[in-house]
C-alpha positions in Angstrom: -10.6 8.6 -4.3 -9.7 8.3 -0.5 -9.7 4.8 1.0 -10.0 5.7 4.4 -13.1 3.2 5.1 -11.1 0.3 4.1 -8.9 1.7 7.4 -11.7 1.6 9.7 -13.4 -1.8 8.0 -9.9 -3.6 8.7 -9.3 -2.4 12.0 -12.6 -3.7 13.0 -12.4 -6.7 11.1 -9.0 -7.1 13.6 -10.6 -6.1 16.4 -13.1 -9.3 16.3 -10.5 -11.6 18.0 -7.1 -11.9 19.1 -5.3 -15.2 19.4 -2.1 -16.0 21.6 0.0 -16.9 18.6 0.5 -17.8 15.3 1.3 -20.6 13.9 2.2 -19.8 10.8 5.0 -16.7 9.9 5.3 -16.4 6.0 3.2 -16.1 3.0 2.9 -16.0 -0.8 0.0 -14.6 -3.0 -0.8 -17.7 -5.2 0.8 -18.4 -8.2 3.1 -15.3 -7.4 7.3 -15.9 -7.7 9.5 -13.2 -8.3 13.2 -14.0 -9.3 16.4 -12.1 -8.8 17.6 -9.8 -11.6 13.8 -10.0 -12.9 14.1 -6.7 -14.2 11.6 -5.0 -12.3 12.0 -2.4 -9.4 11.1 -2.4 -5.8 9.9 1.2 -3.6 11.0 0.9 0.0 8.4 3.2 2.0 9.5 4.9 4.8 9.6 1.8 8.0 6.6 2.8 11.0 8.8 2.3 13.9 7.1 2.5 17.1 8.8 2.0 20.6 7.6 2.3 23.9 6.7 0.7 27.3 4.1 -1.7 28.8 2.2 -0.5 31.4 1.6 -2.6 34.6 -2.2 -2.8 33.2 -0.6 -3.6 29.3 -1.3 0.0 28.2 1.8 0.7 25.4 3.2 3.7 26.8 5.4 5.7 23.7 8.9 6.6 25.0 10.1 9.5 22.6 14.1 9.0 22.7 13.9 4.9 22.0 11.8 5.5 19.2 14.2 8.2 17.5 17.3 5.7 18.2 15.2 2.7 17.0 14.3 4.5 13.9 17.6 5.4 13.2 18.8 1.6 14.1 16.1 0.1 11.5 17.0 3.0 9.0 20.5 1.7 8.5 19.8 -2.2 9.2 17.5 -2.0 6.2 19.8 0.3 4.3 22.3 -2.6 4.6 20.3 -5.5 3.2 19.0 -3.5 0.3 21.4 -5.3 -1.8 20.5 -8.4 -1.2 17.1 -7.8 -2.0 17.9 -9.5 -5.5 15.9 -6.7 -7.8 16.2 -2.8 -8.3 15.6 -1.0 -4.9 14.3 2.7 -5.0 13.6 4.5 -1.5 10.4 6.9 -1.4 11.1 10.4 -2.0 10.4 12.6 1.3 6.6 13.4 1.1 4.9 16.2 2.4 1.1 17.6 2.8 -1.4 14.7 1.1 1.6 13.1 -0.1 2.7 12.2 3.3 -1.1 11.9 4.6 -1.4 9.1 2.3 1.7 7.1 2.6 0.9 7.6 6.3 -2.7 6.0 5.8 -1.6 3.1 3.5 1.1 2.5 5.9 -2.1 2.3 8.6 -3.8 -0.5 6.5 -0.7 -2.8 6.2 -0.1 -2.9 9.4 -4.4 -3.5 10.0 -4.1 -6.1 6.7 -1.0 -8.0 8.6 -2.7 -8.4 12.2 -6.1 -9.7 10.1 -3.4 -11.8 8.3 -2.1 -13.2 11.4 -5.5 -13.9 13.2 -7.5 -14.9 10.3 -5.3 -17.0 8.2 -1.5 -17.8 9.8 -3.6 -19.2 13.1 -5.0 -22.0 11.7 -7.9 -22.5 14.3 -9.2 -18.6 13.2 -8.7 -19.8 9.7 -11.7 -18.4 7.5 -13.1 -20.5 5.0 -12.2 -18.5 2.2 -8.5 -18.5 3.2 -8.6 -22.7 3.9 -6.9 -25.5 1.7 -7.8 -25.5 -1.8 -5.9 -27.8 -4.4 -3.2 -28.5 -1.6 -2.1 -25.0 -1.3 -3.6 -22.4 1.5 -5.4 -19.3 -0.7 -3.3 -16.1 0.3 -5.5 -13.2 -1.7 -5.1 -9.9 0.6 -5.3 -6.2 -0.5 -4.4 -2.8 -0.2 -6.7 -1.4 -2.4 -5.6 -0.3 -5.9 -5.2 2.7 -4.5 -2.0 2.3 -3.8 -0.9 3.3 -7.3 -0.7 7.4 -6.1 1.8 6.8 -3.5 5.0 8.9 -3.6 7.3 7.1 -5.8 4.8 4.7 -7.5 5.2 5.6 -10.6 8.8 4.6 -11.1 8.3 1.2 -9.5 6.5 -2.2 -9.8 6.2 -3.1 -6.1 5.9 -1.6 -2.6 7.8 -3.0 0.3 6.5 -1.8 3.5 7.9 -2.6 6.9 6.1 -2.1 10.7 7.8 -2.3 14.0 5.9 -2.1 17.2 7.9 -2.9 20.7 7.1 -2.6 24.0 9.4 -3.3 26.4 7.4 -4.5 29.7 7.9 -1.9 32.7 9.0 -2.9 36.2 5.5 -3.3 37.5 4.0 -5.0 34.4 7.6 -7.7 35.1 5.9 -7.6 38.9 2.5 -8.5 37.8 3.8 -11.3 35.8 5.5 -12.9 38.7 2.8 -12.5 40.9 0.2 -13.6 38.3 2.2 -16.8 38.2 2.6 -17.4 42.0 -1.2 -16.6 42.7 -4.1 -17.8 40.9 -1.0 -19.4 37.9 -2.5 -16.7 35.4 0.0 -16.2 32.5 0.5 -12.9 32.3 3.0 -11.4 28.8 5.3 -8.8 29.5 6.6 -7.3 26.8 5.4 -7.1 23.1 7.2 -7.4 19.8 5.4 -7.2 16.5 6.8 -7.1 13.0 5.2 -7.0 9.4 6.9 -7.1 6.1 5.1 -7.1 2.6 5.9 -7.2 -0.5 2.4 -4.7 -2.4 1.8 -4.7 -6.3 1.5 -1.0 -7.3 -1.0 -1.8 -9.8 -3.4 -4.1 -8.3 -2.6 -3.3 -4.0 -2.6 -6.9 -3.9 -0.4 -8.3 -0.8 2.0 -10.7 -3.0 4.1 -11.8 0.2 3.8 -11.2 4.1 6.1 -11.7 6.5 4.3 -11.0 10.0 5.5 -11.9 13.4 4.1 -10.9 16.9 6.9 -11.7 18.8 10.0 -10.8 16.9 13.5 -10.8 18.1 16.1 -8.6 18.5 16.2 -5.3 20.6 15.9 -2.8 18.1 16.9 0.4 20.8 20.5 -1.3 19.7 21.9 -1.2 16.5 22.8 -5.2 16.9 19.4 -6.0 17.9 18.3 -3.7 14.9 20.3 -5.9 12.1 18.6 -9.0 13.7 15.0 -7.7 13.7 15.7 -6.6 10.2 16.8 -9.6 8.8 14.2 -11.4 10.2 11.7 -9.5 9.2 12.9 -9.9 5.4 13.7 -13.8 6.1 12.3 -15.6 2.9 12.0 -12.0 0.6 10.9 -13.2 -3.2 14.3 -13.3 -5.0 16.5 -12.2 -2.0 19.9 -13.5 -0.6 18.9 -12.7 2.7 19.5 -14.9 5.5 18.4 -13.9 9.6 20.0 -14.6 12.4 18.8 -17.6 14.5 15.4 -17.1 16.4 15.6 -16.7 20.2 13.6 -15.0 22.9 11.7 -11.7 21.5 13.7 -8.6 22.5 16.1 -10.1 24.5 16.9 -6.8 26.3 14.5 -5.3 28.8 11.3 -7.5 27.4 
């Protein structure tokens, strides 16, 4: 069965508001803990990498080369840190045709779960009621839909990582309008946008057993420096890993 409703019902559910920041980075489904050389085996899914520009009026402009060279920057970063990731690592076989369609549309509803994630639980003054403080502990129950048990490579694996990327690097007029916005009327204007979102999925269940899910990352990922950092911080706190980022600093240092 097809899921894509649970696309469209996320996206709106996003969609409904939009805070500044978060205040909160890192999650873990309750009662979940996963320990290194547990035996069990992790599918990397294919990274969404998407790179591009920021209009004067905020519009994300894709730029074509910086995506290719980002792709190929994250591909290698990630490739690096695999074995640290404490467990069995397997990367998705190339899909094609519904295969691809689908790891294509699950990788659509992370990246939808992660920004509701963000708004509705990590900001604490958008915090539903459902996601507050129970027994000490905030309730962290998200989902992918069980679904996610016909994706390429399932089969041979307990768990899904999934990874999206989304920069744009603010253009010369959008820099302008920031300057000016500041001068005029003092209207903060952002220039430049840098989103991240890493999760850890149960292949069984689709349940989201840890997030990590940033919007305003570090590390300019058009470099293959910049790329390592992103990386890293992106799997900063991975169940069972030996991973350790770089220090935090301004989001995409280069060319915001």
């Amino acid at each position: 069965m097809r899921f894509k409703p649970w696309i469209v019902t996320a996206a709106a559910f996003v969609l409904a508001a939009s805070p500044v920041g978060a205040q909160e980075r890192t999650a873990v489904k309750n009662g979940f803990d996963l320990k290194a050389a547990s035996g069990k085996t992790i599918l990397v899914m294919r990274p969404t990498v998407k790179v591009g520009a920021q209009s004067t009026g905020g519009m994300f402009e894709p730029n074509g080369d910086w995506t290719e060279q980002s792709r190929k920057n994250i591909d290698s970063a990630l490739a690096k840190l695999q074995t640290k990731l404490g467990n069995r690592v397997i990367v998705a076989p190339e899909a094609y045709g519904d295969d691809a369609r689908l790891a294509e549309e699950y990788a659509a509803l992370f990246a939808a779960v992660s920004r509701s994630v963000i708004n509705y639980q990590f900001f604490v003054g958008n915090r539903l009621p459902t996601k507050k403080r129970d027994n000490k502990a905030n309730v962290f129950d998200w989902s992918l839909g069980s679904g996610v048990s016909a994706l390429p490579g399932a089969k041979d694996a307990d768990y899904a990582l999934f990874i999206y990327n989304k920069d744009a690097y603010g253009s010369t007029g959008r820099k302008l309008l920031q300057v000016v916005a500041l001068l005029g009327p003092g209207i903060g204007v952002k220039s430049g946008e840098h989103a991240g979102y890493a999760g850890l999925i149960d292949l069984k269940t689709g349940d989201v057993l840890w997030l990590n899910a940033d919007g305003a990352m570090g590390g300019d990922v058009r470099t293959a420096e910049g790329a390592d950092k992103r990386v890293a911080q992106l799997l900063e706190e991975f169940p069972g890993s030996s991973i350790v980022a770089a220090p935090a600093s301004a989001p995409a240092e280069a060319g915001k």
